[in-house]
C-alpha positions as CSV (number, residue, x, y, z in Angstrom):
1,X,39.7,114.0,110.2
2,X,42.2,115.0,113.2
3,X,41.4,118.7,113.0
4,X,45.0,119.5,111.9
5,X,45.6,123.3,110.2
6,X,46.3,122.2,106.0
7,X,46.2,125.7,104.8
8,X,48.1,125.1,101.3
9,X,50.0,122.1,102.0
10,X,49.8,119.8,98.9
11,X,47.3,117.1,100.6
12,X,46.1,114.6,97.9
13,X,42.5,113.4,97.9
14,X,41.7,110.0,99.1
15,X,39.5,107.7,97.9
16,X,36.2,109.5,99.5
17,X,37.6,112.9,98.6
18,X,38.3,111.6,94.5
19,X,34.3,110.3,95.0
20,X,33.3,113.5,96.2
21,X,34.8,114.9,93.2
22,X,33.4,112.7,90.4
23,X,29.9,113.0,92.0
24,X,29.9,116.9,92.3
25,X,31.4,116.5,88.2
26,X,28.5,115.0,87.4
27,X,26.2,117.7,88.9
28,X,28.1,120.6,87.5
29,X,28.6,119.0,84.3
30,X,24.7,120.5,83.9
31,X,26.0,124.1,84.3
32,X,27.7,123.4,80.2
33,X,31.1,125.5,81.9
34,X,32.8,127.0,79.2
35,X,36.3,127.2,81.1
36,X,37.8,125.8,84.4
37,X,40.1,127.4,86.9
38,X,41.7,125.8,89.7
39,X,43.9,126.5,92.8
40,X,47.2,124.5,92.0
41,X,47.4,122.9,95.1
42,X,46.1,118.9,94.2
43,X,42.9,118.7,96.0
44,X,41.6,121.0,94.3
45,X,43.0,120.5,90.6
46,X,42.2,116.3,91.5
47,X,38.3,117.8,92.0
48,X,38.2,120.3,89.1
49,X,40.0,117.6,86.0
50,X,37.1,115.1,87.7
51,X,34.4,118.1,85.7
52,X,37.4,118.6,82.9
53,X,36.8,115.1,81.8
54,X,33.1,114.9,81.6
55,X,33.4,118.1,79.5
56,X,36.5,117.9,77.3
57,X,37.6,121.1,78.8
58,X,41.5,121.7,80.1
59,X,42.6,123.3,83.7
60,X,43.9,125.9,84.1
61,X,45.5,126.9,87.0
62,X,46.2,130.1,89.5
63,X,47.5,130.5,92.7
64,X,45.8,133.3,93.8
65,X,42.7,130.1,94.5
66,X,44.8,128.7,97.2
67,X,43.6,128.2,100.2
68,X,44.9,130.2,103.5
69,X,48.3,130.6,103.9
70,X,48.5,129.3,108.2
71,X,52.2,129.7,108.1
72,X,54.2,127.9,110.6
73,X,50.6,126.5,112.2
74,X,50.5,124.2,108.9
75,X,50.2,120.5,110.2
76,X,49.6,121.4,113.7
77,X,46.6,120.1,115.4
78,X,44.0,123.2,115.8
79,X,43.6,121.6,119.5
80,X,47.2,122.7,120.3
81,X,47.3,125.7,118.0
82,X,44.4,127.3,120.4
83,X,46.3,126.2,123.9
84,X,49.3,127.9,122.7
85,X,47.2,131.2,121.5
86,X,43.9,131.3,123.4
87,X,43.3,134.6,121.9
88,X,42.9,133.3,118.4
89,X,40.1,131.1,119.6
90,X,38.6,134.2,121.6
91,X,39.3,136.1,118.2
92,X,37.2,133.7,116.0
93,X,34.7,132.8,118.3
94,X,33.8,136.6,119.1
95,X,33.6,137.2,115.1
96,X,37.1,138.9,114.9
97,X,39.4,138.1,112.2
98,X,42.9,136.8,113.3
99,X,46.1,135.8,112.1
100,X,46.9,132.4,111.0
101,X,50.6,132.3,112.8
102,X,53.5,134.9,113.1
103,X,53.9,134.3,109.2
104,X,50.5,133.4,108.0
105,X,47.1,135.4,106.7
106,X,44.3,136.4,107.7
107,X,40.9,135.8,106.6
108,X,40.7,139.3,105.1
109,X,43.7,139.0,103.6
110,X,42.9,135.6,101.9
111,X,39.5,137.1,100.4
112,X,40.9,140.2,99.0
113,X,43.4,137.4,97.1
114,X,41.0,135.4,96.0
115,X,38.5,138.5,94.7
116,X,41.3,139.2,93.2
117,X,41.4,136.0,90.8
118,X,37.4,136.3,90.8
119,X,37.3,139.2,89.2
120,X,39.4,139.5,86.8
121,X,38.0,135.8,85.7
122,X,34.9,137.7,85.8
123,X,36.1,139.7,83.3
124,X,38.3,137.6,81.1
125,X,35.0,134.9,81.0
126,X,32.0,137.4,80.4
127,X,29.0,136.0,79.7
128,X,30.6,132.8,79.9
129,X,30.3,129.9,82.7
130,X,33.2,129.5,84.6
131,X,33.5,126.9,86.9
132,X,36.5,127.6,89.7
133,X,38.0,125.1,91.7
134,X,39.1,126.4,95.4
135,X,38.9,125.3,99.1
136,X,36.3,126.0,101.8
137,X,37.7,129.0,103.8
138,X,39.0,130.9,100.5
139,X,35.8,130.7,98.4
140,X,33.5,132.1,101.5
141,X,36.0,134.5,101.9
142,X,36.5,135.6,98.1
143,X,32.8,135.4,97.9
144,X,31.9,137.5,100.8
145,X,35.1,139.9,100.0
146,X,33.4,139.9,95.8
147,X,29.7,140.5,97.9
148,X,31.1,143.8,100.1
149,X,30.8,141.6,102.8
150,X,32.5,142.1,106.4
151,X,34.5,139.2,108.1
152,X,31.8,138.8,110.6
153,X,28.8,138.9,107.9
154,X,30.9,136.4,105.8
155,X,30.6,133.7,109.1
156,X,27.1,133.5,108.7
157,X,28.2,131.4,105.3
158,X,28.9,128.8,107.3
159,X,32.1,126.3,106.3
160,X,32.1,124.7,103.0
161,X,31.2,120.9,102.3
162,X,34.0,119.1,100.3
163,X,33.1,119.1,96.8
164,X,30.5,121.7,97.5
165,X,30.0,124.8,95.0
166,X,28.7,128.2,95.3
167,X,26.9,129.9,92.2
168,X,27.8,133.7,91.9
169,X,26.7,135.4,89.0
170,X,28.6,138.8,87.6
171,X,27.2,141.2,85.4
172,X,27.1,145.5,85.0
173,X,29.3,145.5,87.6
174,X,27.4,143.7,90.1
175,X,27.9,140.3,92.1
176,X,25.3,138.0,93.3
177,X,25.0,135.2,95.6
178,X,22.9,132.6,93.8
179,X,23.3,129.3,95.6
180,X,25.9,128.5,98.3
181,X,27.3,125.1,99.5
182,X,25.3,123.2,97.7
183,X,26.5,119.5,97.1
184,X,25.4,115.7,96.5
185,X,26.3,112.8,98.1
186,X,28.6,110.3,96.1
187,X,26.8,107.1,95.3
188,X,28.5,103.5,97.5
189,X,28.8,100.6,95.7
């Protein structure tokens, strides 16, 4: 990893990241999903038809799962990203949200999209399991956005592991964190 800014540039999984996928399949092929629901950009759609064919189930797709829009910071190296604009790494590292470029989001503004998608999923899958397919800074956003949480709470989260999944459970109206980050470790050899 060279600590470059991918926000939603199409990056494909490599052969780790497409191991990572089958083995979290394999896990959350125990949850019986009745429906999956992926950001469109290839990692994750790669990672969520990895579950699709242990399960028989299609993908379905919406944008509104992609991860951070970084703007004109996309393919920089974060390294020269924070010379350039030392108050975004005085932002993030004294818990204040911040601008990803002239012309990309926030934080905030990435979770209220992604809440977005989650609830009205919520609502179209009812008493179903849905499994959803994202990236790391978008689910703990939407998560902590879906929770009430502020950006500073939602930090506590900590980053998501590739191919790790967070259990939230919806009903009456109310959200619940059940499990966060969890993951497995893909088998060698």
């Amino acid at each position: 990893m060279d600590n470059r800014f991918q926000g939603q540039a199409n990056i494909p999984l490599n052969d780790v990241g497409r191991a990572q996928a089958r083995a979290a399949a394999d896990a959350l092929v125990a949850l019986r999903p009745d429906a999956i629901v992926s950001s469109p950009l290839d990692r994750a759609r790669v990672t969520a038809q990895a579950l699709a064919d242990r399960t028989g189930l299609g993908v379905e797709t919406d944008d509104r799962l992609k991860e951070i829009d970084v703007g004109s910071w996309e393919g920089l190296l974060i390294a020269d990203v924070t010379a350039n604009d030392p108050e975004f790494a005085r932002a993030l590292a004294s818990g204040r949200d911040w601008r990803r470029s002239p012309t990309g989001e926030t934080s905030i503004e990435t979770g209220a999209r992604v809440a977005g998608a989650l609830r009205e999923l919520a609502n179209d899958f009812a008493g179903r399991t849905l499994v959803v397919a994202s990236h790391g800074l978008a689910i703990r956003m939407g998560t902590a956005h879906v929770l009430g949480w502020d950006f500073r709470t939602s930090l506590a989260l900590g980053p998501m592991f590739n191919c790790g999944w967070t259990v939230l459970s919806h009903a009456n109206g109310k959200w619940a964190l059940v499990t966060w980050n969890q993951s497995v470790l893909p088998k060698v050899g």
